[in-house]
N, C-alpha and C positions, 0 to 999 in steps of 0.2 A: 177379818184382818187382811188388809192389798199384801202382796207379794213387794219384798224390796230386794231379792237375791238380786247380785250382782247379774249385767246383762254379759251370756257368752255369745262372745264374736268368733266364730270358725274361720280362718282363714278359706279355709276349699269347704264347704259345706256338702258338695257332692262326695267330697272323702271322706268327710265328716258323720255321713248318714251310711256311708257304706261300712265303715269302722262301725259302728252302731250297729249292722245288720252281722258282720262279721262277726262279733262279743255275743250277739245271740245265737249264732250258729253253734258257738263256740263251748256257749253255756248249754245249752239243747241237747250238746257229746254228751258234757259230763253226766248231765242226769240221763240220758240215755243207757250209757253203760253201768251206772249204778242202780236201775232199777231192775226187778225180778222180770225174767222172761215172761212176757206177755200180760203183763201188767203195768200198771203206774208205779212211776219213780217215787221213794220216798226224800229224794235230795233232788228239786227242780231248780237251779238257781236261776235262769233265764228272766223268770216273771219280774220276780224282785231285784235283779239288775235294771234289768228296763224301766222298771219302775222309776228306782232310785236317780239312774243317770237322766231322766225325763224331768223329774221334779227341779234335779240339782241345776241342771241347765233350761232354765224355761223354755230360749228361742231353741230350741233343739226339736222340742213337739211340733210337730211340723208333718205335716200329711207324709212327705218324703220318708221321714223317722219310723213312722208309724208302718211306712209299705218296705221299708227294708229291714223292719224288724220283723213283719209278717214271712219275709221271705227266707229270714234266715230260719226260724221257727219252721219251713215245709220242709228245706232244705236239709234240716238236719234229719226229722223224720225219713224223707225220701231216701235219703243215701245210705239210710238203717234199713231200710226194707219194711218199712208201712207202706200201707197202701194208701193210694190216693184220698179216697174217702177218710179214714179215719186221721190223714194227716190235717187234711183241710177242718173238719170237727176239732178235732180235739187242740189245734192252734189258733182257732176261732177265738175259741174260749179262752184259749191262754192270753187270746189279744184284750178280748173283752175285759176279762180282769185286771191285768195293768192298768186297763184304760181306768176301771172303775177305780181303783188307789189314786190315779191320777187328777181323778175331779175331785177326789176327798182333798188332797194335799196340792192342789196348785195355788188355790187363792192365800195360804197361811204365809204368814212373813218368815226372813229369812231365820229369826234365830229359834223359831220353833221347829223350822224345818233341818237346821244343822243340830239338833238336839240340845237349846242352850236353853231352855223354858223348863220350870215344872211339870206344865202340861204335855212336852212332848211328846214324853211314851204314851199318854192317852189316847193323843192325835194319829200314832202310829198304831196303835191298836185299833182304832176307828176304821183307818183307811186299808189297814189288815184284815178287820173281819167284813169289810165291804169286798173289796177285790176276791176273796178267798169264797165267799156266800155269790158272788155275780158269775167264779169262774168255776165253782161246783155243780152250779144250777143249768149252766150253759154245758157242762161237758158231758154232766152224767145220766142221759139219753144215751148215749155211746156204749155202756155198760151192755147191754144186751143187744146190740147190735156186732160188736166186736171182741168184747172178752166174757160173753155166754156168764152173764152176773145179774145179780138185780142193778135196778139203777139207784135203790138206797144205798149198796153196800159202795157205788163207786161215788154217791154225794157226799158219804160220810169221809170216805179217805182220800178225796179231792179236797175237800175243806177244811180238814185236820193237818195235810201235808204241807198246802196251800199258807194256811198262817203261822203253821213253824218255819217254814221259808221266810216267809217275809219279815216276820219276827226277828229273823236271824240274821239276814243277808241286809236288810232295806236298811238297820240301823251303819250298819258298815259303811255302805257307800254314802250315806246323806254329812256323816262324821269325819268322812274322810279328811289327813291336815289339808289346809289349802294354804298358798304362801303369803296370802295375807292374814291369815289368824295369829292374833295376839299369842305372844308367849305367854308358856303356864306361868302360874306364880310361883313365886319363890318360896321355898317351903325353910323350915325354918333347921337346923342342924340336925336337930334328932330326924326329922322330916326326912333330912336329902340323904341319910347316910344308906350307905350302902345295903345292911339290914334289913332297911324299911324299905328300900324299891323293890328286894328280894321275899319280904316276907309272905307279901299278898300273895306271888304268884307261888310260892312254894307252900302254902296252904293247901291251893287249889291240889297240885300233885298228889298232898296228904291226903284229902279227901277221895280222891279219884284211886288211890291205895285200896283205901277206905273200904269203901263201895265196892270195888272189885272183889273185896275177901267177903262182905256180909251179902249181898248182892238183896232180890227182893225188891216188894214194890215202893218200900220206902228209901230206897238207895237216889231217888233224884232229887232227894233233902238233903243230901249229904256235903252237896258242894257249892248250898245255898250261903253257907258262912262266908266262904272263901271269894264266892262272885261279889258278895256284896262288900269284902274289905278290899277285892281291888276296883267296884265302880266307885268307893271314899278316894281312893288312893293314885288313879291314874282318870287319863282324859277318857273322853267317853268312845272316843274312837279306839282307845286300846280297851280300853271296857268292853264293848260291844263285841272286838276282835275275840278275846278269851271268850265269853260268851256263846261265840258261835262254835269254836275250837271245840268247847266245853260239851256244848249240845249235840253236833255230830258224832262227839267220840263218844255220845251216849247212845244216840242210834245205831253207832257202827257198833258199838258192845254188844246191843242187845239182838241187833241181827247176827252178828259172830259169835253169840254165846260166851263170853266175857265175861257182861255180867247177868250175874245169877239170875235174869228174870225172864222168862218165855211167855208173851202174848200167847192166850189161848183162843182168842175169838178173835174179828175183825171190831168189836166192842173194844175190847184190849188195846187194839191199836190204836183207835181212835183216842181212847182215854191218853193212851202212852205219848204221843205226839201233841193232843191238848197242852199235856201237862210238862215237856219240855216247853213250849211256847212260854206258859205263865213262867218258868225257870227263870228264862231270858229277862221277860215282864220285869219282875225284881228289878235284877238291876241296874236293866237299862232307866230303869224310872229313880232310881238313886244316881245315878251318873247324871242324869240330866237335871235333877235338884241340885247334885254336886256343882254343875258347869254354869248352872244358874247364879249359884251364890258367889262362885268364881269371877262371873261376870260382873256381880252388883259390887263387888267388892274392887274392882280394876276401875269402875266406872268411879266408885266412890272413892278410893283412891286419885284418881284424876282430877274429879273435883276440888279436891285437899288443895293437891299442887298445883294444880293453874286457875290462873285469873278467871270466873267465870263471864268478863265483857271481850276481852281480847280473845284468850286462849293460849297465849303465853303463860309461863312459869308467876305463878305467885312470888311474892318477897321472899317469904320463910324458904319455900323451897328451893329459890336460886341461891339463895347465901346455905343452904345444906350444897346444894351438888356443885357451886362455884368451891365451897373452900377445899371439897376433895379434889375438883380440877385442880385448883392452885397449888394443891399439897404434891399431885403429881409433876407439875410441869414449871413452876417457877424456879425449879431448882438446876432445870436442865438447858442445855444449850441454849435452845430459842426464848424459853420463859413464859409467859403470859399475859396479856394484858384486859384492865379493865374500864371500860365504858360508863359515861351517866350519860343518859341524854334524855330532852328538854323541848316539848314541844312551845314551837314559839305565837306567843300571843292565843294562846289555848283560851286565856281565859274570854277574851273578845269572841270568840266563837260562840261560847257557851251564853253571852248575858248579848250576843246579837240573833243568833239562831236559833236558842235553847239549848237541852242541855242532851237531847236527842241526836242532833248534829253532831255535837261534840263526842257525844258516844259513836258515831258512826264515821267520826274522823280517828278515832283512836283506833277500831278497830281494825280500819286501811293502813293507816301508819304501823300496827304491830307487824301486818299482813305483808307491808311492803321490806320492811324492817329483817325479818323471818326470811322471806325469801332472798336474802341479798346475804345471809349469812352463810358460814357453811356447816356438814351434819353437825360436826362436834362444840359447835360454840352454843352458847345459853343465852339466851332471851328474856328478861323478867320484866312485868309492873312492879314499883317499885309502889307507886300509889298515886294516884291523880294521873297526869301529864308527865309524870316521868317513868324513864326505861332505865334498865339497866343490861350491860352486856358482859360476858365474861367469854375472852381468845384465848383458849390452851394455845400453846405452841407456837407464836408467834415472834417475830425478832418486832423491834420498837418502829422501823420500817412498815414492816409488813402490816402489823395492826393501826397505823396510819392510813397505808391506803384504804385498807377497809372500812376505815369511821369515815374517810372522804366517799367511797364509794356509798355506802349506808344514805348520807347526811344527801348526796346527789340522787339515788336516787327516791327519795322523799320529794325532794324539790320538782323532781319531774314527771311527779306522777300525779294525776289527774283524781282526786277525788270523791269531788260532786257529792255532798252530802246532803244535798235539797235545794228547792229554791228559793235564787237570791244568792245561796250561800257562796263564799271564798271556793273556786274549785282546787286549791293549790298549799300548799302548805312546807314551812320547813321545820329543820328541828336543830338545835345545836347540843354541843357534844363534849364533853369535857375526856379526856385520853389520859391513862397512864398506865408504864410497864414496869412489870414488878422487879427488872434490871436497876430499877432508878430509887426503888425504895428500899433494897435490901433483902438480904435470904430469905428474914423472918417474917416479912409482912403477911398480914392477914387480911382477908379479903375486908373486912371491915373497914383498915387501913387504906387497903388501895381506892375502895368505892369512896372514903372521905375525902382523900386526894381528886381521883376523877370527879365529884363534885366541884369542890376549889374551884375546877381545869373548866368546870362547866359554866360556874359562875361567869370568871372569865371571857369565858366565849360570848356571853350574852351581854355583858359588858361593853365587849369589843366592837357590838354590832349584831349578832347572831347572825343562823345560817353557816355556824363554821363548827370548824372543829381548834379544840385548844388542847394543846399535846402540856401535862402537868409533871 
């Protein structure tokens, strides 16, 4: 699958890459301080940040990226008090590994990589136990040279640490909102009340109660219910959030004694931090089924209501969202007005150029149409060669000028639908405002009126507007 993430443009890209290098220094503290004296961290978020913000921003990966992440990675070591040797080792590996997440997940497109696919959690899993298996294999040589250990026991708990991190952290940042994603959908009353956005996460609490009183090795079953009614219930990005909240306050339990369970081997551990990882697994893989069907369902929605030649509004759907316009706005000061327009001699396109032509003259005309209006006014096919418009808000003035500016700039735009063809084309326009028809009219009324207005105009000559 090609990559289609949107391209980031950095303004300062040397800021850019040093901010980069800084966020890994940054993250390098925290798990520095949170790891046991003279051992490895069991919270590295470093990897999986880098990861994340690599993937998210293609043009970012960049040799530059890549040597000010290395640097922030020595630097935080350094300024801790490792030595030279073991900082250079052991952030080798930390580079390696990122890198390997990052060949698994650069080529996937974007919405597998923002978690909106079925397969996503899988893909993250993949690119999890690659990075995690590249940066265990590279570091744990180091084990008997620096912390007097076998180098099984530091592959086991580099690789175990390694994918509950990524697991944990990687979905966050890839989910994150961005300001162009689609609003959620609209959930239905019982859906939005108050209850129900509270209930998911007060589960969770109950369980996390739970667990804390029975404690034991089946205590990270406890608040499998709870994760998986809020990855149903919320976006994947709050999903994942809980998720990691969830899993941390497990490790920090079981290192604080919390909850009732003490790893007795470094087996233990390894099993213990596996088995957070797969916690996670769940329900980030139901959140991204969830975001999936979310998805097919906006699309399929969209489909409903608009045209699929132009991309304007369907008939059915502009006479739904015209009559609540109308219902708000004809009654007030300015009023509203409504549009039929009429492309002229559509049919001589069609039975001179085919009917190809003609499809790619409608699509320029809706195109040109649409951009000449403003956010709040609607756009429809009505069916064939004709449109229909509906102006909240407008005095009987104002939505004149607008059907002249509309109708003008149709006339002066260019086109070209093949050769041979007519490069030029107009449309005429029938006008009226629902001042003229009375409190009660309904949009059905006013579009038969605006018709009338339309005939009219083509009567008159076309190429105009006739106010009805």
């Amino acid at each position: 699958m090609l990559r289609t993430l949107a391209p980031y443009r950095p303004l300062a890209p040397p800021l850019v890459w040093s901010g980069l290098g800084m966020l890994v220094f940054a993250a390098c503290l925290v798990g520095i301080f949170a790891r046991p004296i003279g051992f490895l961290s069991a919270f590295w978020p470093a990897n999986a940040l880098l990861l994340g913000l690599l993937v998210r921003y293609p043009t970012l990966a960049r040799p530059p990226a890549w040597i000010a992440a290395g640097l922030g990675y020595v630097a935080a070591d350094l300024i801790t008090g490792s030595q030279w040797g073991m900082a250079l080792w052991l952030n080798a590996a930390n580079l390696l590994s990122a890198t390997a997440g990052w060949l698994v997940l650069r080529r996937l497109d974007e919405n597998t990589l923002r978690l909106r696919r079925t397969v996503s959690a899988l893909y993250l899993l993949l690119a999890a136990l690659a990075a995690s298996t590249v940066g265990a294999l590279a570091g744990c040589g180091a084990a008997p040279v620096y912390f007097n250990a076998p180098w099984y026991d530091l592959l086991s708990l580099w690789f175990s640490t390694e994918l509950m991190n990524y697991m944990l952290i990687l979905p966050v940042v890839l989910a994150a909102p961005r300001a162009d994603d689609p609003p959620p959908p609209t959930q239905g009353a019982s859906g939005g009340s108050l209850f129900w956005r509270v209930a998911p996460v007060s589960s969770l609490l109950l369980a996390e109660g739970v667990r804390t009183v029975i404690g034991g090795p089946g205590m990270l079953a406890f608040v499998v219910p709870g994760l998986l009614w809020c990855a149903l219930s919320y976006s994947t990005f709050t999903a994942s959030l809980l998720s990691l909240v969830v899993c941390l306050w497990t490790m920090a339990g079981v290192a604080t004694g919390v909850l009732n369970f003490t790893p007795a081997h470094a087996s233990d551990v390894f099993s213990l931090r596996v088995g957070v990882t797969l916690l996670a697994l769940g329900p980030l893989a139901v959140a991204c089924a969830s975001a999936a069907r979310a998805q097919a369902l906006r699309r399929l929605d969209h489909a409903v209501r608009h045209d699929d030649l132009t991309g304007v509004l369907a008939r059915r759907a502009l006479l739904k969202q015209g009559e609540r316009l109308l219902a708000r706005h004809q009654r007030g000061c300015a009023g509203a007005a409504v549009m039929m327009l009429d492309v002229d001699h559509f049919k001589q396109v069609n039975d001179q150029h085919g009917h190809g032509a003609g499809d790619q003259l409608l699509i320029g005309i809706a195109r040109t149409l649409a951009d000449t209006l403003r956010p709040q006014d609607l756009l429809g096919r009505m069916g064939g060669e004709e449109f229909a418009v509906v102006l909240p808000g407008v005095s009987p003035g104002e939505a004149q000028a607008i059907a002249e500016r509309m109708r003008s700039a149709v006339q002066q735009q260019h086109f070209g639908t093949g050769p041979g063809t007519q490069p030029y084309a107009t449309v005429s326009i029938g006008l009226v405002h629902s001042s003229t028809m009375g409190g009660d009219a309904d949009l059905e009324v006013l579009l038969l009126a605006a018709d009338t207005a339309l005939y009219r105009a083509k009567a008159e000559g076309r190429n105009r507007v006739a106010v009805g």
